[in-house]
C-alpha positions in Angstrom: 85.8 63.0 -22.7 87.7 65.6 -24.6 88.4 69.4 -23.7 90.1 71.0 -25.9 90.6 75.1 -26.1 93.8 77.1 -26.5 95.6 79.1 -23.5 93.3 81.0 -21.0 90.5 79.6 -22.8 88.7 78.3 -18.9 89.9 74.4 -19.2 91.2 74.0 -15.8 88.0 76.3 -14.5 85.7 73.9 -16.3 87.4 71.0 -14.6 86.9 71.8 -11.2 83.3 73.4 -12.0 82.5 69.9 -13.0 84.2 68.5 -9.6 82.3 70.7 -7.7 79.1 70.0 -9.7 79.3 65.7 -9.1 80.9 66.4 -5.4 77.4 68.8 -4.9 75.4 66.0 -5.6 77.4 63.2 -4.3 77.4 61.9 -8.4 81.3 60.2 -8.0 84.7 60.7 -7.0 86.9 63.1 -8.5 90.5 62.5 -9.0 93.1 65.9 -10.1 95.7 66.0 -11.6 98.3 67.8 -13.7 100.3 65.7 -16.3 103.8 67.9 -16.0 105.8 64.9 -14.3 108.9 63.7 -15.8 107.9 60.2 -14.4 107.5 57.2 -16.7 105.4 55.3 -14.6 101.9 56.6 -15.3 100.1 54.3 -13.8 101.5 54.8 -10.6 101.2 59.0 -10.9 97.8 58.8 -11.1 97.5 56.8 -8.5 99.2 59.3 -6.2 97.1 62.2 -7.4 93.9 60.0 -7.2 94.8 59.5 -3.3 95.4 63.1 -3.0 92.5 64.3 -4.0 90.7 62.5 -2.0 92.0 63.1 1.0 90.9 66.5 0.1 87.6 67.7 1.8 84.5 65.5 -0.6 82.8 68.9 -0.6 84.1 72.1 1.4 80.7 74.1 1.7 79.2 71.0 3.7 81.9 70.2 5.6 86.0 69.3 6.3 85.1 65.7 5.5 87.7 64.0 3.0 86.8 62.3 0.2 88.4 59.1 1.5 86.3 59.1 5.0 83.3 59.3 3.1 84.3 56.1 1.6 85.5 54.8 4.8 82.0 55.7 6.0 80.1 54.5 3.3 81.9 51.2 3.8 81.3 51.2 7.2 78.0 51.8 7.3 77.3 49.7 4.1 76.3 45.7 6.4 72.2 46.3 5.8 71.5 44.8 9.6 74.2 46.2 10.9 73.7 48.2 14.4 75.5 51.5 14.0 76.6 51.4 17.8 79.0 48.7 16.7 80.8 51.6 15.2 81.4 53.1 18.0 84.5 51.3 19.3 86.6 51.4 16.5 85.7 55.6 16.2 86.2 55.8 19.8 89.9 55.8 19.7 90.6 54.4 23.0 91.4 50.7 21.8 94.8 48.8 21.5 95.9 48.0 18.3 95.2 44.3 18.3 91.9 45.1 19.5 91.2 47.5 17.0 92.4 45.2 14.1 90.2 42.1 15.4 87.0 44.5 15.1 87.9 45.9 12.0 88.4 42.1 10.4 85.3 41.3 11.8 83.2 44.0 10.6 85.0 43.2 6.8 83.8 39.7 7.1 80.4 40.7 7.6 80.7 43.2 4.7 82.3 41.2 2.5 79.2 38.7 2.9 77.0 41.0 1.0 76.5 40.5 -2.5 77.9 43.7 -3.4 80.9 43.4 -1.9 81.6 39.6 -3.1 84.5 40.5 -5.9 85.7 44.0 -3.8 88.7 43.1 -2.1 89.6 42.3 1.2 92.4 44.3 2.6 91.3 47.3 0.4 87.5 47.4 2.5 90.0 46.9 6.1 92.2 49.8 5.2 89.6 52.0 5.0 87.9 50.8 7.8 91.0 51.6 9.8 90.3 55.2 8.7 87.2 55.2 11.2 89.5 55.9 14.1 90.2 59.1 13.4 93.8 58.8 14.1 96.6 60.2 12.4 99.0 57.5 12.8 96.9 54.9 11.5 95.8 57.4 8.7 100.0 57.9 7.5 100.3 54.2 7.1 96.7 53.6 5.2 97.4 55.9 3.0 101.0 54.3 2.2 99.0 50.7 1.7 96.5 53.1 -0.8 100.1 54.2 -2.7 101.1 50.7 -3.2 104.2 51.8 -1.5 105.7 49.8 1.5 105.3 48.9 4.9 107.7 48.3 7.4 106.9 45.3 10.0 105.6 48.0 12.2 103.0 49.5 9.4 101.9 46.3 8.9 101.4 45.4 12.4 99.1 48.5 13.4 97.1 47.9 10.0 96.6 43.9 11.1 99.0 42.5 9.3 97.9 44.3 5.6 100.5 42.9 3.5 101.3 46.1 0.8 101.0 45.6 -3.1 104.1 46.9 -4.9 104.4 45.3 -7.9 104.7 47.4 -10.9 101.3 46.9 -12.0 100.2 47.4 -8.6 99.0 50.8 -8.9 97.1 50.6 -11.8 95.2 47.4 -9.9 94.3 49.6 -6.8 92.8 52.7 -9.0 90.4 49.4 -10.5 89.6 48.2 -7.2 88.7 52.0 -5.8 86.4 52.5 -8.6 84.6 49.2 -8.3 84.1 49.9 -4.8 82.5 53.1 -5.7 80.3 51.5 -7.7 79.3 49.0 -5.5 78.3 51.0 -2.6 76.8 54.3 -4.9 76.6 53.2 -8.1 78.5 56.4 -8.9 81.8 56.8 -11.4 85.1 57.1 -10.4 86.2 60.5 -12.1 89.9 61.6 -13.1 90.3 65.0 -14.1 93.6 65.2 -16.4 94.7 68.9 -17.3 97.7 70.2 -18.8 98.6 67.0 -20.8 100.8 69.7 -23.4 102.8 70.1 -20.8 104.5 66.7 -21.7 105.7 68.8 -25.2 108.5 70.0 -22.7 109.6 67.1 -22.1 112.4 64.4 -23.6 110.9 61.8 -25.8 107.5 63.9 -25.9 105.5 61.7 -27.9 106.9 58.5 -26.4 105.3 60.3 -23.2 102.2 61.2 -24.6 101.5 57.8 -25.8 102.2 56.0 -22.5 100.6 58.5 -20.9 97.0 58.1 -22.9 97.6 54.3 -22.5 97.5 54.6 -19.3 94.0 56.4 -19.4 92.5 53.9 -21.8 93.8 50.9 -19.8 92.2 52.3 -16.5 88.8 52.7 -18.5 89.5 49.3 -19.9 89.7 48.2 -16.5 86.7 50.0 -14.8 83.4 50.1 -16.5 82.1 53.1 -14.3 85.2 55.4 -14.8 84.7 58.7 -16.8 88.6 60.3 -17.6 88.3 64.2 -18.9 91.4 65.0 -20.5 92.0 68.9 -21.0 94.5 69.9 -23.6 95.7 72.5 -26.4 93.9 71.8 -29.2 97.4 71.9 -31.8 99.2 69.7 -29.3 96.8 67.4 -29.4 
């Protein structure tokens, strides 16, 4: 989708008015962010902003909950027979690591045994079952493996041996996966919210940037089928 409207016009106001709209109604997963990075790697900025936003509260008048919990929940709580008081012990937060990682692997095996869940992968649906425990040390290093950024022997330890993706294309590959999961659990659209893309008109090489940058875009929606990308701009720029 398409905004387009000259200075002041309410773009950005629009954009989170329709955030707050689909987060009121649990209708997806809304991603933020500004394009007035110098970076050249796209794929990998909206990745960080993605992860940002959701570890923003889902929806503040109902609660502190992030978005990322309630997918941590959702996955959690996804296993149709599953007895919710097997939860318990990994939100408990009174386990040792290794014991915490062999309950976590074997609550993703019996996730992963659903039809839904068949193509989702396999470390993504264990780091965010790590999130469960509610503990802030465990959160820091899940949300490095969610950056595709890497882990020291340690990290990986504490996340059960989660091996980190950082290849270059590594990024835009975890953005895919996050949005099929939310399909599969909700049926509901990963959402990305891109304002401010004129402000790449500042930049060196601004239509080289421009071009990389709406590449990027149209790759992800390439990729996944349920994403919806707004992109907010001046109308002359673009």
């Amino acid at each position: 989708l398409l905004l387009l409207g000259e200075a002041g016009s309410g773009k950005t106001h629009l954009l989170r008015a329709f955030r707050n709209w689909a987060h009121s109604r649990g209708r997806g997963y809304f991603g933020y962010m500004q394009m007035t990075s110098a970076t050249s790697e796209y794929g990998r900025y909206v990745l960080n902003n993605l992860i940002d936003s959701l570890d923003q509260p889902y929806y503040e008048p109902e609660g502190e909950t992030s978005g990322l919990l309630r997918l941590s929940t959702a996955v959690a709580e996804s296993p149709r027979d599953l007895a919710f008081d097997r939860l318990d012990p990994i939100r408990g937060g009174e386990l040792d690591h290794d014991c915490l990682a062999k309950l976590v692997d074997a609550l993703a095996d019996q996730i992963v045994m659903d039809d839904r869940f068949n193509s989702i992968d396999f470390d993504l649906i264990r780091a965010l079952l790590f999130l469960q425990g509610n503990d802030p040390r465990i959160k820091g290093r899940v949300l490095k493996y969610l950056r595709c950024e890497d882990l020291s022997d340690r990290d990986r330890a504490l996340l059960g041996g989660i091996v980190p993706r950082t290849y270059d294309d590594a990024p835009r590959w975890l953005v895919q996966r996050l949005g099929e999961l939310m399909a599969a659990l909700d049926s509901v659209p990963l959402i990305l919210g891109v304002d401010q893309l004129e402000d790449i008109y500042n930049l060196d090489d601004a239509a080289g940037r421009f071009r990389r940058a709406m590449g990027t875009l149209c790759d992800l929606v390439s990729r996944i089928p349920n994403a919806v990308v707004v992109v907010s701009c001046l109308e002359d720029f673009y």
